[in-house]
FITORBA-586278 format. One record per residue: x, y, z of N, C-alpha, C in turn; residue in one letter. Coordinates in steps of 0.001 Angstrom, whole numbers, plus 524288, in hexadecimal, padded with zeros to 5 digits. Last residue first. Layout:
# residues N
XYZXYZXYZA...
This chain:
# residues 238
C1DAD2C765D328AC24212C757D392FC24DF2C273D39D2XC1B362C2A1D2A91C1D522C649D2B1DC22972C6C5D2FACXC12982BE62D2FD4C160D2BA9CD2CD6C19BB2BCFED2ABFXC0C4F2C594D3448C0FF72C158D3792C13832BC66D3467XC07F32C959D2B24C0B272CC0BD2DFCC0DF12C862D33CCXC02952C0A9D28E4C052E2C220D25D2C09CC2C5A3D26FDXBFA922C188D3052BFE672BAFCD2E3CC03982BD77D2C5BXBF5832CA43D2F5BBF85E2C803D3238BFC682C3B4D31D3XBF03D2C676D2583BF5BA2CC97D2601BF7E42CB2BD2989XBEA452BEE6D271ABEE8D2BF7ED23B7BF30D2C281D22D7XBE35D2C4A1D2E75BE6342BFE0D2ED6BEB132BF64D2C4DXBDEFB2CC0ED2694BE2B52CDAAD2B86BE6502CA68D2D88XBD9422C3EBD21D6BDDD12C79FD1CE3BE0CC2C8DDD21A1XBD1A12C052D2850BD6E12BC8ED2631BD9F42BF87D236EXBCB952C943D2A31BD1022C758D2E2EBD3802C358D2CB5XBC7602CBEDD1F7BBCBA72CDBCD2286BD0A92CA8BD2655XBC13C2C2AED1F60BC65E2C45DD1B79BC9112C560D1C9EXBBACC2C588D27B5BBF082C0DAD28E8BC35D2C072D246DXBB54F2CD24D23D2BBA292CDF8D279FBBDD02C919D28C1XBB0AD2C842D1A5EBB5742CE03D1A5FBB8112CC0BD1E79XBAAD02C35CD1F42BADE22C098D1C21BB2A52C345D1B83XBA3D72C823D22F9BA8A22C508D27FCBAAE82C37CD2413XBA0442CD40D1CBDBA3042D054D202DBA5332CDEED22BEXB9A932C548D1741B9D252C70AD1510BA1882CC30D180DXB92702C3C6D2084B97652BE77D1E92B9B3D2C108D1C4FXB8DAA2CC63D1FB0B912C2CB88D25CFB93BE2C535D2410XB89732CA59D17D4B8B0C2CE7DD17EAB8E812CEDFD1D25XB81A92C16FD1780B86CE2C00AD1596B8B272C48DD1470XB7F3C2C0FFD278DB7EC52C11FD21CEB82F02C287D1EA7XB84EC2BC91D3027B7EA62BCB3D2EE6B7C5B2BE2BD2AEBXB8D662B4B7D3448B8B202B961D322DB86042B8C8D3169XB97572B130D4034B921F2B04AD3DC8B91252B51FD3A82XBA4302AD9BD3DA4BA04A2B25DD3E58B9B972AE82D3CA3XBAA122A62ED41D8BAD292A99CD41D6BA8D62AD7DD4382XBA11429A89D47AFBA49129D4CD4312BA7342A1C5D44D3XB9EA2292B7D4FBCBA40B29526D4FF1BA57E29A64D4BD3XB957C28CF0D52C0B9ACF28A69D4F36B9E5428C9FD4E8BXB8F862947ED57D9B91F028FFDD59E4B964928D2CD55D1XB8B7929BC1D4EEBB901129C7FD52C9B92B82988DD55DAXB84E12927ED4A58B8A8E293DFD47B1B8D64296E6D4C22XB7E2F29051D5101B825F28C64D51BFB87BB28F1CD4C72XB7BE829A65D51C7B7D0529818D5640B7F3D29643D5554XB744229CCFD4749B784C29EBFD49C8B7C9229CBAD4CF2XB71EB28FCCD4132B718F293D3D455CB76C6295B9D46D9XB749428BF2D3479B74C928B6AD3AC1B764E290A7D3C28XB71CD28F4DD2A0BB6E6328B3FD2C71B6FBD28A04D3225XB73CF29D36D2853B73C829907D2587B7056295EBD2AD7XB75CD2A80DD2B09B71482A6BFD28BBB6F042A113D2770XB7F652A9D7D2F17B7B732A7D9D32E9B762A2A5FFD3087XB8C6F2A36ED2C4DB87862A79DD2D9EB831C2A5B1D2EC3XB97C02A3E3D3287B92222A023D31BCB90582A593D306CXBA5722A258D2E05BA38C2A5ECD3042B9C432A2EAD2F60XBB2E229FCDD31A8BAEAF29D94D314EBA8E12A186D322BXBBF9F29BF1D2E83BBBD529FE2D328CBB58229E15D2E63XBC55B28E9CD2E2DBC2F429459D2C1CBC11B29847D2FC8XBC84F284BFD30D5BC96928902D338FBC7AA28EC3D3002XBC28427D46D3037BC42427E37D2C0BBC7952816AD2E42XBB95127E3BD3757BBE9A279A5D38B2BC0DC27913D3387XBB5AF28710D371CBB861287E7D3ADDBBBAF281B9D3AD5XBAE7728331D2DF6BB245285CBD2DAABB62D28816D3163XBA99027B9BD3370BABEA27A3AD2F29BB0EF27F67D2E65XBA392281F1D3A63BA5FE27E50D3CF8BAAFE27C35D395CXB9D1428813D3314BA0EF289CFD35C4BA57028748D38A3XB98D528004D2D4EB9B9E282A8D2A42B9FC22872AD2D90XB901C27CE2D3505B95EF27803D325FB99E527D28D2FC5XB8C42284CDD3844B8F7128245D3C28B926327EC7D3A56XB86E128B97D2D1FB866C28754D320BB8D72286C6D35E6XB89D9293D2D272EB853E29362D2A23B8583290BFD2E25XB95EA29796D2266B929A295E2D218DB8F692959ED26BBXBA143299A9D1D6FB9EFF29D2DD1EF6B99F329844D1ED5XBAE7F298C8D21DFBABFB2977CD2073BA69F29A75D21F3XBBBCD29EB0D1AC6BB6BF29F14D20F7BB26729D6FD1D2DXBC90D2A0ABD1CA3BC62129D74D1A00BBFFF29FA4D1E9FXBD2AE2A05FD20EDBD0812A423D1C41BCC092A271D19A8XBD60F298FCD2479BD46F29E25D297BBD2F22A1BDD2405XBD640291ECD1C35BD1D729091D22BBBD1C1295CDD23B9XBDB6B29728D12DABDDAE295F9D1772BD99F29449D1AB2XBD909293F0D0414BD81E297F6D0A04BD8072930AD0FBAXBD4FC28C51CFABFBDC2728E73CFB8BBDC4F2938FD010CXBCCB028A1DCF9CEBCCDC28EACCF835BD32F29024CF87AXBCD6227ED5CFBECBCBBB280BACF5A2BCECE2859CCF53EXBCF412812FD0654BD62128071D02D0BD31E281C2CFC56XBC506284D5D0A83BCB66286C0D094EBCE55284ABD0788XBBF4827C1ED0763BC0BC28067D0461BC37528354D0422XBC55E27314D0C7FBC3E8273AFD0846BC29D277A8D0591XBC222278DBD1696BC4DE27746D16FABC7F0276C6D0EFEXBB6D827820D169CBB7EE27A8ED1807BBD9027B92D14BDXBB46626C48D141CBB30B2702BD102ABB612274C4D1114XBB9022690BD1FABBBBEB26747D186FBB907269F3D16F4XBB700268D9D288FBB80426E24D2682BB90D26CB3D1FE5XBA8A32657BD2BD8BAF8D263ECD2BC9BB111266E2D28CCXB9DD12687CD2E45BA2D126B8FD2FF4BA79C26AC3D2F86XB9C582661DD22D3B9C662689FD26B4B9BF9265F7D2BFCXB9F4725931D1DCDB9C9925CCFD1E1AB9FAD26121D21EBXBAAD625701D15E3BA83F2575BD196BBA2A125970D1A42XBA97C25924D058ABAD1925ACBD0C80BA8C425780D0FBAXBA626258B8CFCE2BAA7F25839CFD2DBAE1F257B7D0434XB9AA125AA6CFE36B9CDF25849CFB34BA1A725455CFC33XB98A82645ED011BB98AC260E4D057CB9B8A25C86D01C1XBA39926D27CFDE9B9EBE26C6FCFE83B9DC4267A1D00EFXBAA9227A18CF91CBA99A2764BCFD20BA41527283CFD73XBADE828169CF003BA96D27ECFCF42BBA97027A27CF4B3XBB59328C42CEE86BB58E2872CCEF8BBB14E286F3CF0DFXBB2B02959FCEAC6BBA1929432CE848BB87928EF8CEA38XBA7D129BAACE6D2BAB8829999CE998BAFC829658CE938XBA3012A3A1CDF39BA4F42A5D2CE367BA6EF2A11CCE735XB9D0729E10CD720BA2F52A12FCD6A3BA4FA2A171CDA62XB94D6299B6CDAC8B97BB296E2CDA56B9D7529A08CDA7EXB8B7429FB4CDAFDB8F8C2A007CE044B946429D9ECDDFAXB818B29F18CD77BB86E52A200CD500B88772A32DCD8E4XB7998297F4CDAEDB791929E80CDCD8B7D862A0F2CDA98XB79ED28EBDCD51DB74B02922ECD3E0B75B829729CD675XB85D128C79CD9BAB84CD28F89CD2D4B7DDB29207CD285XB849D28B62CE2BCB86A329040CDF92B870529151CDB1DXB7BF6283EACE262B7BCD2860DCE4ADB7F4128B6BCE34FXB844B27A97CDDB8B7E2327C40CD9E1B7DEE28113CDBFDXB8BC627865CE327B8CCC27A89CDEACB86F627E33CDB38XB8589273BACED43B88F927A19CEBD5B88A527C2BCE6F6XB823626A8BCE760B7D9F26F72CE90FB8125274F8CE98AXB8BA8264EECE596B87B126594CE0DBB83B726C02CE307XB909226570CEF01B9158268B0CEAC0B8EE726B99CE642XB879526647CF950B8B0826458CF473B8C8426951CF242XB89AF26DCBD0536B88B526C03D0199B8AA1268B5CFD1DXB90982728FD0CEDB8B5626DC1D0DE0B8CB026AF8D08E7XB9A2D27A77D09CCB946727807D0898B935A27422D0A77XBA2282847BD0590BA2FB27F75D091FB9CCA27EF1D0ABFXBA5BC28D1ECFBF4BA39D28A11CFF66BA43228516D00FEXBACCE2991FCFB45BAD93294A8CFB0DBA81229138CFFD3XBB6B92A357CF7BCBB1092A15DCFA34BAFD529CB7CF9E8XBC0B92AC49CFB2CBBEC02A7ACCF86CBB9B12A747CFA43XBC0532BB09CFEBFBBD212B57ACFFC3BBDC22B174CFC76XBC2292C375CFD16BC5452C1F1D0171BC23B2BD8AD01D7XBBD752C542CF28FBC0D72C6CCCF0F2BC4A52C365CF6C3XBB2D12C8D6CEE95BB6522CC70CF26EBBBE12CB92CF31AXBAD2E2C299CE8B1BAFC52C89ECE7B4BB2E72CAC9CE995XBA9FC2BBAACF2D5BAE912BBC0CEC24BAF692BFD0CEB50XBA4792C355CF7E3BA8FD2BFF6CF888BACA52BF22CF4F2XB9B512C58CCF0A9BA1062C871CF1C7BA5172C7A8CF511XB977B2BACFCEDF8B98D12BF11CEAFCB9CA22C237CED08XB94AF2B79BCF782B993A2B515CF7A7B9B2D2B862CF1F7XB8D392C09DCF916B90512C159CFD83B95242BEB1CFB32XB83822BD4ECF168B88292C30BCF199B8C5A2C2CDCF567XB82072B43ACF554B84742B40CCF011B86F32B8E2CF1CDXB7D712B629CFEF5B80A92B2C7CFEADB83782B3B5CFBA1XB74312BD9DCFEE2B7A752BFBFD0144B7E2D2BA08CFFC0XB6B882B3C0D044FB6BBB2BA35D029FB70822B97ED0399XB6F4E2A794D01B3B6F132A9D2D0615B6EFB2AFF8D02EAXB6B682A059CF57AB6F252A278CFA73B6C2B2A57ECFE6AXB629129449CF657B63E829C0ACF461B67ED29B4ECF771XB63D6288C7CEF49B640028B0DCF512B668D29190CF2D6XB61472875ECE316B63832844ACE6C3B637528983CE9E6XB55F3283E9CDBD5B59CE28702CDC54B5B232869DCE1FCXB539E279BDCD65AB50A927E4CCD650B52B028341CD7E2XB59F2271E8CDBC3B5AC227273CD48DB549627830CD49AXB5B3F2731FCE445B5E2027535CE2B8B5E7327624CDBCFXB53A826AD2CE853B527126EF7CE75BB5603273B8CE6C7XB59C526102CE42BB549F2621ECE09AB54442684BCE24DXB60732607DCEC1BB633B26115CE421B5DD526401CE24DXB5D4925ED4CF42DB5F7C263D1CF36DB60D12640ECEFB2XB59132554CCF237B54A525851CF1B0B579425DEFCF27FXB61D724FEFCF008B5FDA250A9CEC65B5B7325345CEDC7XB678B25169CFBF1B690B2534BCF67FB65162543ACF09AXB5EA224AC2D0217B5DE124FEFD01ABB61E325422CFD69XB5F5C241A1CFE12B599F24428CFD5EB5CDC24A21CFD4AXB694323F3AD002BB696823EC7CF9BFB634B2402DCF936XB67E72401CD0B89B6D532434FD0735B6ACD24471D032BXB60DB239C7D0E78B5ED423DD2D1038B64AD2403AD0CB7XB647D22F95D0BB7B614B23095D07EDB5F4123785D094FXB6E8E22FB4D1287B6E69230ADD0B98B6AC323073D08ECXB674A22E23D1C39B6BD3233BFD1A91B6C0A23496D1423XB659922480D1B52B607A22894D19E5B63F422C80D18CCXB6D6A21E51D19BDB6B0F21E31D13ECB652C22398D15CEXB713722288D243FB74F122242D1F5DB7287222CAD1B04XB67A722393D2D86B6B0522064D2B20B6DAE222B7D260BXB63F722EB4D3469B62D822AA0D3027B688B2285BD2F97XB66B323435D3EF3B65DD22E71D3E3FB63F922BCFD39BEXB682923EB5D3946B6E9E23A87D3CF5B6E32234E3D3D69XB67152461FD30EDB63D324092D33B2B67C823D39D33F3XB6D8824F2BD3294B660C24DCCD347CB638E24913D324FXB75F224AD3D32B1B747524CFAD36E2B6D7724DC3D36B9XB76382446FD27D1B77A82426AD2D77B74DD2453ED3337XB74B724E40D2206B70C424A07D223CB71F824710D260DXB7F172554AD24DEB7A7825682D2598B74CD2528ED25F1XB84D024CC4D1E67B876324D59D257BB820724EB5D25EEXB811924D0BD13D8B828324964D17F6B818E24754D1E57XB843825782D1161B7ED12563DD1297B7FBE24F49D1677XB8AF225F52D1A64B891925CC3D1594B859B25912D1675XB85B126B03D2080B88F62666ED1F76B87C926294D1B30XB809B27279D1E87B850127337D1D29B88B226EEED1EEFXB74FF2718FD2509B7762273D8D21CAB7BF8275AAD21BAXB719526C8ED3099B75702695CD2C73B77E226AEFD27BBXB694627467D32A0B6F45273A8D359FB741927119D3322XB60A42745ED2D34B63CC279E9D2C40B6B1D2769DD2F79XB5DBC26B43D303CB60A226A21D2BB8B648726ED6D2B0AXB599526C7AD39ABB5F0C2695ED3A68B608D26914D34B5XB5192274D9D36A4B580F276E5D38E3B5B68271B9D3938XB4C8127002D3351B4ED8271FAD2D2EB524F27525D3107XB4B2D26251D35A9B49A92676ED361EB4CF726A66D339DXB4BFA2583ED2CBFB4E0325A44D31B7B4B9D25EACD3108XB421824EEBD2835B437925334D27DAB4689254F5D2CC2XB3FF624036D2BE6B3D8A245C0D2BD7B40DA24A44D2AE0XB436C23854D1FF9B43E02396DD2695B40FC23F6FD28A6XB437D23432D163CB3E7922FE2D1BAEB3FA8233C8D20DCXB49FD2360CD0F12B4B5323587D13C1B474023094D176CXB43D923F56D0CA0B44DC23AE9D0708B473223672D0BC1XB43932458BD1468B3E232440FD11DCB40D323F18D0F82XB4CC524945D1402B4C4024555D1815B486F2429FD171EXB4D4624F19D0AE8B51A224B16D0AB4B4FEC246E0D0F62XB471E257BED0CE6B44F725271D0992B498024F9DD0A98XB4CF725AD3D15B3B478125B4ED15D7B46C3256B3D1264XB55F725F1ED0D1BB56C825C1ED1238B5096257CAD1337XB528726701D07A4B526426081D067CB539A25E32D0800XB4C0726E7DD0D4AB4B6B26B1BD0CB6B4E0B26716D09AEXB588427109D12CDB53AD26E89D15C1B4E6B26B86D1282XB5D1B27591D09E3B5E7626FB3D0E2BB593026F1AD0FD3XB557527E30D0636B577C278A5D02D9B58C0274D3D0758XB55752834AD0F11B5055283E6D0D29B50B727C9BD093BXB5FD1286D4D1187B5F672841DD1454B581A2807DD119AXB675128CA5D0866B64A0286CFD07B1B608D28478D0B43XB6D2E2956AD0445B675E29621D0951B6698291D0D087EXB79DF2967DD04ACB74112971BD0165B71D029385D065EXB819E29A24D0B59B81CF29D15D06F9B7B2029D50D0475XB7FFC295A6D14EAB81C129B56D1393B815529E73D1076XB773928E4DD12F7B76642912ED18D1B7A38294EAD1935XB8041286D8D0B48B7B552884DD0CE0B7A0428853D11F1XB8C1728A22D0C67B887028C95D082DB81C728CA3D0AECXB97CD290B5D1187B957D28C89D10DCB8FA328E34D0E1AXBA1DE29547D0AA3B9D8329674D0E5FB9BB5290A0D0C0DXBAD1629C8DD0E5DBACF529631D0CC7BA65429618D0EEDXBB82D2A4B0D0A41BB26D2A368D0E13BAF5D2A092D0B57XBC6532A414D0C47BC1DE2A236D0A23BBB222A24BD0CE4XBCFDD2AC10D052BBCBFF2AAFED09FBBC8552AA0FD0771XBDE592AC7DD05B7BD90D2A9CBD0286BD4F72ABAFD0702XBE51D2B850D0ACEBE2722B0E2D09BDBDF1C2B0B2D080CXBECDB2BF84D0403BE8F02BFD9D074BBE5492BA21D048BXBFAC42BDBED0246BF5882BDA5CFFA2BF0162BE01D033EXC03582C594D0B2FC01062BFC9D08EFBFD462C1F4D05AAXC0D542CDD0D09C6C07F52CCF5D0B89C05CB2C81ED08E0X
């Protein structure tokens, strides 16, 4: 009988794990102020959450030039430094306990893949004591933005787990799209920054609705990769 596979669930953070949308927006908001340009509405910003920041400043303002983009970056980083030095973005109710018994449990690596810097991740799990609970993170830093699969991609081999053992968990439409061209299974929930709709439109495995129906698809998809495996296993046999 083989070893039963690595498995990895790979979440993405703000709009799954912690509630930011209250922080982006505004320092988005002042970043355009510092800018000269008017403010986007706080759904085309809810939409750009979870790409990096970059790609995201391109898309809501497609027609500034180059030197306004980098002054709308380096406004709105430092007005997300300032209000993080008071205390950085809550989680989501259920967040912490849920990736708690994950670990515990024992059928899960864990692991994130982020928008974000590093610098702000890192801050971010140490003010909520998350940090233990993940074998890799991923961040904008280092990869693509969303939807190209390299973070994706990147944390599985960190973690040493197969694509089909692997599932990404997050809010928007980059993180599902990302993880279906990783080849993972893929699961959205719904609380985060894009609408129902367009996450069924992107494809995932499961939509959930709270972190008690995450933690039950998490089981079963355990499962059917452990079944997977018996199978394999018994055709490698005959």
């Amino acid at each position: 009988m083989k070893d039963a596979p690595l498995r990895l669930a790979l979440f993405d953070v703000d709009g799954t794990l912690s509630d930011s949308q209250e922080h982006i927006c505004a320092a988005m908001t002042g970043a355009f102020a510092a800018a000269g340009l008017p403010a986007p509405e706080a759904e085309a910003i809810r939409r750009i959450v979870g790409l990096s920041l970059p790609v995201a400043i391109a898309r809501l303002a497609p027609e500034a030039g180059p030197e306004v983009q980098q002054t709308i970056f380096d406004a709105y980083r430092q007005a997300y430094f300032t209000q993080r030095q008071s205390a950085p973005a809550p989680l989501f109710a259920g967040a912490a306990q849920t990736l708690a018994r994950l670990d515990a449990g024992g059928a899960w690596l864990l692991g994130v893949a982020t928008g974000k810097s590093r610098r702000g991740l890192d801050h971010l799990l140490e003010y909520h004591d998350l940090e233990r609970f993940f074998v890799t993170r991923q961040v904008a830093d280092d990869h693509p933005s969303k939807p190209h699969p390299a973070m994706a991609l990147a944390a599985l081999a960190a973690a040493g787990v197969a694509p089909e053992n692997g599932v990404m968990i997050g809010d928007t439409t980059f993180d599902i799209e990302m993880g279906r061209a990783a080849g993972m299974r893929t699961i959205a929930v719904s609380w985060g920054y894009h609408p129902v709709a367009a996450l069924e439109a992107a494809g995932p495995d499961q939509i959930v609705n709270d972190f008690a129906a995450l933690e039950a698809a998490l089981a079963e998809m355990a499962r059917d990769m452990a079944q997977g495996m018996m199978q394999d296993a018994g055709d490698d046999e005959r």
